[in-house]
C-alpha positions as CSV (number, residue, x, y, z in Angstrom):
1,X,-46.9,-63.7,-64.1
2,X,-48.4,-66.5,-66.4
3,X,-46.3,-69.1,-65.1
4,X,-47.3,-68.3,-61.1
5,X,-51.3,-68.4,-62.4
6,X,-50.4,-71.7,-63.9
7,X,-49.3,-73.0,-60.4
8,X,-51.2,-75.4,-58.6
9,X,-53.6,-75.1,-55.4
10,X,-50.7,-77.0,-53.4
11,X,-48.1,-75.1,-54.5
12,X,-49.6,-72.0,-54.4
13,X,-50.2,-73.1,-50.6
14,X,-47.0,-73.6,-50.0
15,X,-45.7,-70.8,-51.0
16,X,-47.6,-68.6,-49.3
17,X,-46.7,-70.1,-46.2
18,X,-42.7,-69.4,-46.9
19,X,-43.9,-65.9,-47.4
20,X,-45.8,-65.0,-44.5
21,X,-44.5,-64.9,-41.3
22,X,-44.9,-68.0,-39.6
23,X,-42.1,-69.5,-41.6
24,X,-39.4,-67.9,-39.5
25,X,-37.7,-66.7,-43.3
26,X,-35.1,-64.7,-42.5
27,X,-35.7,-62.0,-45.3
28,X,-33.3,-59.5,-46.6
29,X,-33.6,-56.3,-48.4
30,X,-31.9,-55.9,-52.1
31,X,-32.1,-53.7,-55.1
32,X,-32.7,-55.0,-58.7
33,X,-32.4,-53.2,-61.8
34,X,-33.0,-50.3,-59.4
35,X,-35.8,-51.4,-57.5
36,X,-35.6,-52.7,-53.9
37,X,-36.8,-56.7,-53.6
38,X,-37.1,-58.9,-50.9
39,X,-34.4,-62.1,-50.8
40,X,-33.7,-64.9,-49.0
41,X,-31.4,-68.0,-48.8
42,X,-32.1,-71.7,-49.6
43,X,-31.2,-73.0,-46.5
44,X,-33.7,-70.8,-44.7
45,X,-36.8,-71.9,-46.5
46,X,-35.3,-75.6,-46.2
47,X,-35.6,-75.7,-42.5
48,X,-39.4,-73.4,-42.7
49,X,-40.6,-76.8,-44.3
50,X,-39.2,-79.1,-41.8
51,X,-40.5,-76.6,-39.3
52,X,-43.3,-77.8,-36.9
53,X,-45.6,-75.0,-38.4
54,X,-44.9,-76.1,-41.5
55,X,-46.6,-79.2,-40.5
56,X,-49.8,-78.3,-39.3
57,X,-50.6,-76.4,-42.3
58,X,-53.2,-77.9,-45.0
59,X,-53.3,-78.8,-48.5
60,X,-49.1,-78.7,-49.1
61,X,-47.3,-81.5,-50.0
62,X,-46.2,-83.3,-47.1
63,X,-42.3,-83.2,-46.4
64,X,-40.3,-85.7,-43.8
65,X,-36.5,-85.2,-44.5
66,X,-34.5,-82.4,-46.3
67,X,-33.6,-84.1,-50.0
68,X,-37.5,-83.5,-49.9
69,X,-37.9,-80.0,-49.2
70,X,-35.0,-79.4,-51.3
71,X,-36.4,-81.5,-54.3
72,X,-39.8,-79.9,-53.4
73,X,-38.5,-76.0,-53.5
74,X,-37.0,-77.2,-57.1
75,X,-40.0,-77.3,-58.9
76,X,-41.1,-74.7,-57.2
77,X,-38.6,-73.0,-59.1
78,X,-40.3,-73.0,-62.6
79,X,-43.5,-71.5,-61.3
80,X,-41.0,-67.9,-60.9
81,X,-42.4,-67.4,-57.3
82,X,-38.8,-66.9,-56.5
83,X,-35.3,-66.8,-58.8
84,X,-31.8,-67.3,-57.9
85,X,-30.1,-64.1,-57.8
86,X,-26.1,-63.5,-57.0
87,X,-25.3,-60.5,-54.8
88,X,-23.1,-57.8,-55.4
89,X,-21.5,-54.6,-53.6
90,X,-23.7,-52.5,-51.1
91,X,-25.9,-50.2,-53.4
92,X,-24.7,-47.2,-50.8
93,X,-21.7,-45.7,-49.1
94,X,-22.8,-47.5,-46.0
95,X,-22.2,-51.1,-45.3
96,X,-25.8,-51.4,-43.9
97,X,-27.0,-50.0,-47.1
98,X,-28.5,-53.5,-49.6
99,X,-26.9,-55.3,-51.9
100,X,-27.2,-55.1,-55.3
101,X,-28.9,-58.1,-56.9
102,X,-28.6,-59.8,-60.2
103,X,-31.1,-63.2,-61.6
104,X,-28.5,-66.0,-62.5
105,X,-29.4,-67.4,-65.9
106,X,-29.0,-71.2,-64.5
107,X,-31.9,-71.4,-62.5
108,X,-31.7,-74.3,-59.9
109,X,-32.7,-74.7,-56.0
110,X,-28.9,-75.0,-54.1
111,X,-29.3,-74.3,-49.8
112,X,-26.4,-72.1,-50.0
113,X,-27.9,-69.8,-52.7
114,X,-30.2,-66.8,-52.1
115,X,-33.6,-66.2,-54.2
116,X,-35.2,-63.3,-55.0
117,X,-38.8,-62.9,-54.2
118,X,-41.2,-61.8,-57.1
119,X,-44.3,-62.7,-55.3
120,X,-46.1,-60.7,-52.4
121,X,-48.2,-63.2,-51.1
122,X,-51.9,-63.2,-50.0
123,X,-53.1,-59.6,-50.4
124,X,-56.2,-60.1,-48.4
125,X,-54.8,-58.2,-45.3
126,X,-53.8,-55.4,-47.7
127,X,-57.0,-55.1,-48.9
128,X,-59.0,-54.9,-45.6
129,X,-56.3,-52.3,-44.3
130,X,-57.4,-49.9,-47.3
131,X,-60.9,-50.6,-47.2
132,X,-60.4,-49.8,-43.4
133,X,-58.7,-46.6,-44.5
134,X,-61.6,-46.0,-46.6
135,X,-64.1,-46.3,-44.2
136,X,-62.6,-44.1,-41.4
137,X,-61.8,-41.2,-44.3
138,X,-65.5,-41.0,-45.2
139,X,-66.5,-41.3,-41.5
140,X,-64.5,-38.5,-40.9
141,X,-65.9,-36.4,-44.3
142,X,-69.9,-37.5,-43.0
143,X,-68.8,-36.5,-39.2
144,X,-72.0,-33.3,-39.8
145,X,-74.2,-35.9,-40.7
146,X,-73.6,-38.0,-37.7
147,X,-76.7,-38.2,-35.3
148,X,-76.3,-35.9,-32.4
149,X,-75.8,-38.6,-29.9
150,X,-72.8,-40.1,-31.9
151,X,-71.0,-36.8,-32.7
152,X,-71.1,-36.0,-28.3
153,X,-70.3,-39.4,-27.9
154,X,-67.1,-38.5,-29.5
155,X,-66.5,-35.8,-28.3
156,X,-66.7,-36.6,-24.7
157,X,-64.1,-39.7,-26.1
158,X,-61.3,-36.7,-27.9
159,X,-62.1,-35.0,-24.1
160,X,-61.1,-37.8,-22.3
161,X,-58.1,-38.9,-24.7
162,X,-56.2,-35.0,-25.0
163,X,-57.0,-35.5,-20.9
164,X,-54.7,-38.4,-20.4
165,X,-52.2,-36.6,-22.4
166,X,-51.7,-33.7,-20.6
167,X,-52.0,-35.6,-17.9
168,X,-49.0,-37.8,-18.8
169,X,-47.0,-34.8,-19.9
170,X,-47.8,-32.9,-16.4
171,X,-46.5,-35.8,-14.8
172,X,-43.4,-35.8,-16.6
173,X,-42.8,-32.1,-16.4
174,X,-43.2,-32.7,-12.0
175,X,-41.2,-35.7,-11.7
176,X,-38.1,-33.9,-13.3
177,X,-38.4,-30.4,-11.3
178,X,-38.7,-32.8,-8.1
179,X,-35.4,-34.3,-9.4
180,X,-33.9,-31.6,-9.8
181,X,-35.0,-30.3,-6.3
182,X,-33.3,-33.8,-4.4
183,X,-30.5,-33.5,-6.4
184,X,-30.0,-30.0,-4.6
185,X,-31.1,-30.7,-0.9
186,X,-30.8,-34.8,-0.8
187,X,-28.1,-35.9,-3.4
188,X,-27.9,-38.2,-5.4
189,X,-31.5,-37.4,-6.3
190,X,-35.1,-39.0,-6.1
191,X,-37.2,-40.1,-9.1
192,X,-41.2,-40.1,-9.0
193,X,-42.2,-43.2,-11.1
194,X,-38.7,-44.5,-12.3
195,X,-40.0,-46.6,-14.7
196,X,-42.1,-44.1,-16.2
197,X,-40.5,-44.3,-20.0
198,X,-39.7,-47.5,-19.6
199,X,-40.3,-50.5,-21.7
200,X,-42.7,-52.3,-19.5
201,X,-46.7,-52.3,-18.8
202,X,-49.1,-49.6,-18.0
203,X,-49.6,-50.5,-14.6
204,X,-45.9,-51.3,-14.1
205,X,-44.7,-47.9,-15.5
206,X,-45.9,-46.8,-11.6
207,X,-44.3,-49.1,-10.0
208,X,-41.9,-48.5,-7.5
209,X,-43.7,-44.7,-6.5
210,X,-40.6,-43.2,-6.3
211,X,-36.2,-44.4,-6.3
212,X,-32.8,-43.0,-5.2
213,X,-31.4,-42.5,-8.9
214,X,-28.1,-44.7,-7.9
215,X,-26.3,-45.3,-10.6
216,X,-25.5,-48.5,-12.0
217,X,-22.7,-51.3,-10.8
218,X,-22.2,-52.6,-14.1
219,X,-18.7,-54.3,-12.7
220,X,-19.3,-56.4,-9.6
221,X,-19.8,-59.4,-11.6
222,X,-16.3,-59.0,-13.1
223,X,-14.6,-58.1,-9.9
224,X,-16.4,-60.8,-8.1
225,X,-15.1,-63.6,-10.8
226,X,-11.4,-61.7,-10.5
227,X,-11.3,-62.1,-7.0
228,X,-12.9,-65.9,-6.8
229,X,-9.7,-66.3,-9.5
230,X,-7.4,-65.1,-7.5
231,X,-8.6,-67.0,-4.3
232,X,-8.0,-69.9,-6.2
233,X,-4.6,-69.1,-7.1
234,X,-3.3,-68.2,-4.1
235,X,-4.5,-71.2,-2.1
236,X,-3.0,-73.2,-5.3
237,X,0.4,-71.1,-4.4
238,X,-0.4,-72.5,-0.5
239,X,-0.4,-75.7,-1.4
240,X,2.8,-75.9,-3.9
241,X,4.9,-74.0,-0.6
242,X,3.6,-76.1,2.1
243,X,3.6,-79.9,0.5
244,X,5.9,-82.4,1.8
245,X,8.5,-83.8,-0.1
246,X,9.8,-87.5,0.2
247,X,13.4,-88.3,0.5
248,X,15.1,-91.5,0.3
249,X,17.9,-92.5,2.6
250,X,20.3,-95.6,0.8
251,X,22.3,-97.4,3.3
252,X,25.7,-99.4,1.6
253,X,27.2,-102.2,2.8
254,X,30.1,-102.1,4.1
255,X,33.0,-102.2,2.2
256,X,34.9,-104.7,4.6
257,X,33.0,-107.0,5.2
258,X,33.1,-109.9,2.1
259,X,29.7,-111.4,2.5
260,X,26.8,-110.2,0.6
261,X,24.4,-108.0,2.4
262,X,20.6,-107.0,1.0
263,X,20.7,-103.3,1.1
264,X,18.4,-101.6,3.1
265,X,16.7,-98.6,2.5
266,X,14.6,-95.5,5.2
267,X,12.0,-93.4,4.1
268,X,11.8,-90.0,5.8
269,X,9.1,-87.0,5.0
270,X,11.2,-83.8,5.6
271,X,9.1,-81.1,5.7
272,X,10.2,-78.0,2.8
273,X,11.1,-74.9,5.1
């Protein structure tokens, strides 16, 4: 677009940063006039500018509070790097599926609006990945052209490589007929390498050698909280039954004798039977 080329070297900065990664953007998927467009909101790009990263970053205009990244992201606006855009129903049957999208005529920066994105940022990485795509695809074309050193090199490498596989898959195919086996003679069943498919390290995928396949006590903690509660209660139940209760014993005069006598009274703790 002529009015992003017009941008300057600041601007241009700064944007790119909202639209690579290290903004923390959250960025959502929509479809405009049938096409599907990245979006975000205006309060998101607010806080990528007050961000720490945001700070370390060169050549941008510097930003301390958030009138100033909202004032900022406003004249960003003109440049049509991004455009307020309304959403509308889901553009499927599903509820996951994205929203439809439509550019609001009154273009303005607001926090609580969302923007579409009409700019892909730096395409550098983009272009390595295909010249890197290039490369490997000719490489693979010249392979009969190779010197002889380089062409066994490789294929001592593809040796080596298929070997690990069917290594992995032989251990796989063992560890579950030995399952199978202790599930028979040694219930509940003993697996080689537990963590095999697991998401952890290489080194830790063998680690424990082999485990009792116990299943899982996914309630203790509850019961252990129900019965801490209920500990509770009953010593709360202890206490009501077995407190003491004060009684107060009021001796009157008496009635024949004239003279005025300070009443006296006794306190007495009668324990509740």
């Amino acid at each position: 677009m002529e009015q992003q080329a017009s941008a300057p070297p600041d601007v241009r900065n700064l944007v790119n940063f909202l639209r690579s990664s290290k903004a923390g953007i959250k960025v959502r998927v929509g479809v405009l006039n049938g096409k599907r467009i990245d979006y975000f909101k205006g309060r998101s790009a607010v806080k990528a500018l007050l961000s720490p990263a945001y700070a370390k970053v060169k050549k941008v205009p510097k930003v301390t509070t958030e009138e100033e990244a909202q004032q900022l992201l406003a004249s960003i606006v003109p440049y049509a790097f991004f455009l307020r855009v309304e959403r509308g129903g889901n553009s499927g049957s599903s509820s996951s599926s994205p929203k439809h999208l439509q550019i609001v005529q009154q273009q303005m920066f607001l926090p609580d609006e969302y923007f579409a994105w009409f700019y892909e940022g730096s395409q550098l990485t983009t272009y390595l990945g295909g010249v890197a795509m290039v490369a490997v695809m000719l490489a693979g074309v010249m392979f009969p052209l190779w010197p002889p050193i380089m062409r066994l090199g490789v294929w001592y490498l593809s040796i080596v490589v298929l070997g690990l596989i069917g290594l992995f898959f032989a251990i796989a195919i063992v560890r579950l007929i030995f399952y199978i086996i202790t599930v028979i003679v040694a219930s509940p069943g003993i697996w080689i390498f537990p963590k095999l498919f697991a998401d952890v390290g290489f080194v830790e995928s063998f680690i424990p050698l082999w485990e009792w396949d116990l299943p899982k006590k996914k309630g203790k903690k509850k019961r252990t909280e129900k019965s801490e509660k209920s500990a509770k209660s009953k010593g709360k139940s202890t206490a009501v039954n077995g407190s003491s209760h004060t009684e107060v014993h009021e001796f009157a005069p008496d009635s024949g004798d004239s003279r005025p006598e300070s009443r006296s009274a006794r306190v007495e703790e009668v324990e509740d039977s």
